[in-house]
C-alpha positions as CSV (number, residue, x, y, z in Angstrom):
1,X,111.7,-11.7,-13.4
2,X,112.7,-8.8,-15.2
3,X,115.1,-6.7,-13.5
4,X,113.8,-2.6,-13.7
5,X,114.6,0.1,-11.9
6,X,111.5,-0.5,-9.4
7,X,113.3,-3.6,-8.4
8,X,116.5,-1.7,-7.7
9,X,114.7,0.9,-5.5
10,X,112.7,-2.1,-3.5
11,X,116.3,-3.9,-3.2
12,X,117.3,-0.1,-1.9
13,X,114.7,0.7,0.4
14,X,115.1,-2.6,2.1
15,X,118.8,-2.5,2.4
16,X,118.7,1.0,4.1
17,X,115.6,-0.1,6.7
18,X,118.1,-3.1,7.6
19,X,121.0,-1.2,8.0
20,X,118.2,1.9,10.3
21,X,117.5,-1.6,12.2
22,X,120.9,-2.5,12.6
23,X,122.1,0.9,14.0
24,X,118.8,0.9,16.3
25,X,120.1,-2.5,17.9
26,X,123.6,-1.9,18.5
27,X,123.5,1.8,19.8
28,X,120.4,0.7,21.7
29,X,116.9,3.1,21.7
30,X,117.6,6.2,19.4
31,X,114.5,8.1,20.2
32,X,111.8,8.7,23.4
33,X,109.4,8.0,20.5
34,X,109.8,4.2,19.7
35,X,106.3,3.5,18.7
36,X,106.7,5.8,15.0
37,X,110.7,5.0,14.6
38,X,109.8,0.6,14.7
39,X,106.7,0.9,13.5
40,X,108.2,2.8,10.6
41,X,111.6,0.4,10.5
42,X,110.0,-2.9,11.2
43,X,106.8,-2.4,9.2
44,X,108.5,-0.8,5.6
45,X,111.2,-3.8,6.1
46,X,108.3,-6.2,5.9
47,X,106.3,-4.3,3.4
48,X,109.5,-3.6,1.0
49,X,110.7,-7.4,1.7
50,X,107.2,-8.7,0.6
51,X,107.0,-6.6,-2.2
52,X,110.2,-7.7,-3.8
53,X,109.4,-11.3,-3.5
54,X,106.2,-10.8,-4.9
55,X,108.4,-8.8,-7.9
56,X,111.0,-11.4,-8.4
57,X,107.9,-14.2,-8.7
58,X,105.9,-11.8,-11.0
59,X,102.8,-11.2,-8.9
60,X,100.7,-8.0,-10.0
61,X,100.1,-5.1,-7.2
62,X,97.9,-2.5,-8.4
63,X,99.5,0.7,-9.1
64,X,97.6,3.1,-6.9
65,X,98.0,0.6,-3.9
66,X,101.5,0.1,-4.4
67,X,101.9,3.9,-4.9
68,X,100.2,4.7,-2.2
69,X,102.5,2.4,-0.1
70,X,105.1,4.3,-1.5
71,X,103.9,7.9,-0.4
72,X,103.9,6.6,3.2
73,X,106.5,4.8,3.7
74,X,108.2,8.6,2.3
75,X,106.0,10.6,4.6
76,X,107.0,8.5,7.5
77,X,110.6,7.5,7.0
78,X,110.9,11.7,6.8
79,X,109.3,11.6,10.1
80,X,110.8,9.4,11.9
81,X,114.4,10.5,10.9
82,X,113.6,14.1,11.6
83,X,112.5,12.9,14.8
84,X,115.8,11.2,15.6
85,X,118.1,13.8,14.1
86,X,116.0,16.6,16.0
87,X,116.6,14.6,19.4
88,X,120.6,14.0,18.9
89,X,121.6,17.3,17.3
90,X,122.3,19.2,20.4
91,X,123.4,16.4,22.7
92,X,127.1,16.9,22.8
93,X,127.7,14.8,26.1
94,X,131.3,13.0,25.4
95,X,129.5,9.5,26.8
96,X,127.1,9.3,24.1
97,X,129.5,10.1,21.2
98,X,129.3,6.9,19.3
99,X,125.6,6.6,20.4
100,X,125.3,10.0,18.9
101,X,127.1,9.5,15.4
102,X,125.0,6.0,15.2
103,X,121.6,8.3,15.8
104,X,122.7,11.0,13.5
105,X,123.9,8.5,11.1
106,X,120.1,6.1,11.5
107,X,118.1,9.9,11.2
108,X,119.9,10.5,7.7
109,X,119.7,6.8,6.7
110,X,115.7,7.4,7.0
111,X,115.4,10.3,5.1
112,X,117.6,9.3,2.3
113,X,115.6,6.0,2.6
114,X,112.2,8.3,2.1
115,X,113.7,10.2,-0.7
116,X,113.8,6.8,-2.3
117,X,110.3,5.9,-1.4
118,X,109.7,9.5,-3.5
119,X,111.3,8.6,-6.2
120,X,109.8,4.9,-6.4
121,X,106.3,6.7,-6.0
122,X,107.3,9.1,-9.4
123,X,108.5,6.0,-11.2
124,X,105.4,3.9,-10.2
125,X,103.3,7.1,-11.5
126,X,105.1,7.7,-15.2
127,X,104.6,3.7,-15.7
């Protein structure tokens, strides 16, 4: 196993979809759409946890499909953050004010978490 920046931004991406998860199951549902925010969660944390085993044992993906990968799971970490942070921004009821700050807090988790997706697409691209 050789330890590369890729590695580091697979061992990233997971961490922040564990810690979107985590937020999601203590402040309970974050969004009326469920269906893109855990497909998005559930299905990166699987893909990105797969995906490092497969790079700590040495296994060969193909470039353009892990790339491709990549360019989703950006697009749709974007999404579903926007989503969240676009359905919490304006609710200032005082009993949801720890539910709020976890929502706001899971909605700029995701997009940080697709920036890194971005930048593991452009390093999967220059190798």
């Amino acid at each position: 196993m050789e330890f590369n920046n890729r590695l580091l931004l697979k061992i990233i991406e997971l961490g922040i979809a564990i810690a979107c998860i985590v937020l999601w199951e203590t402040s309970g549902e974050l969004s009326s759409k469920p269906l893109i925010v855990c497909g998005t969660l559930g299905g990166f944390t699987i893909i990105c946890g797969v995906l490092l085993v497969g790079h700590i044992l040495n296994s060969i993906v193909e470039k353009r499909l892990n790339a491709l990968i990549s360019i989703i799971g950006c697009v749709l970490f974007v999404i579903s953050g926007a989503l969240i942070i676009d359905e919490w921004h304006d609710n200032s009821n005082f009993l949801y004010k720890e539910r709020k700050r976890n929502a706001l807090a899971a909605g700029s988790l995701m997009i940080i978490n697709g920036a890194v997706f971005l930048l593991d697409t452009l390093s999967i691209c220059r190798t």
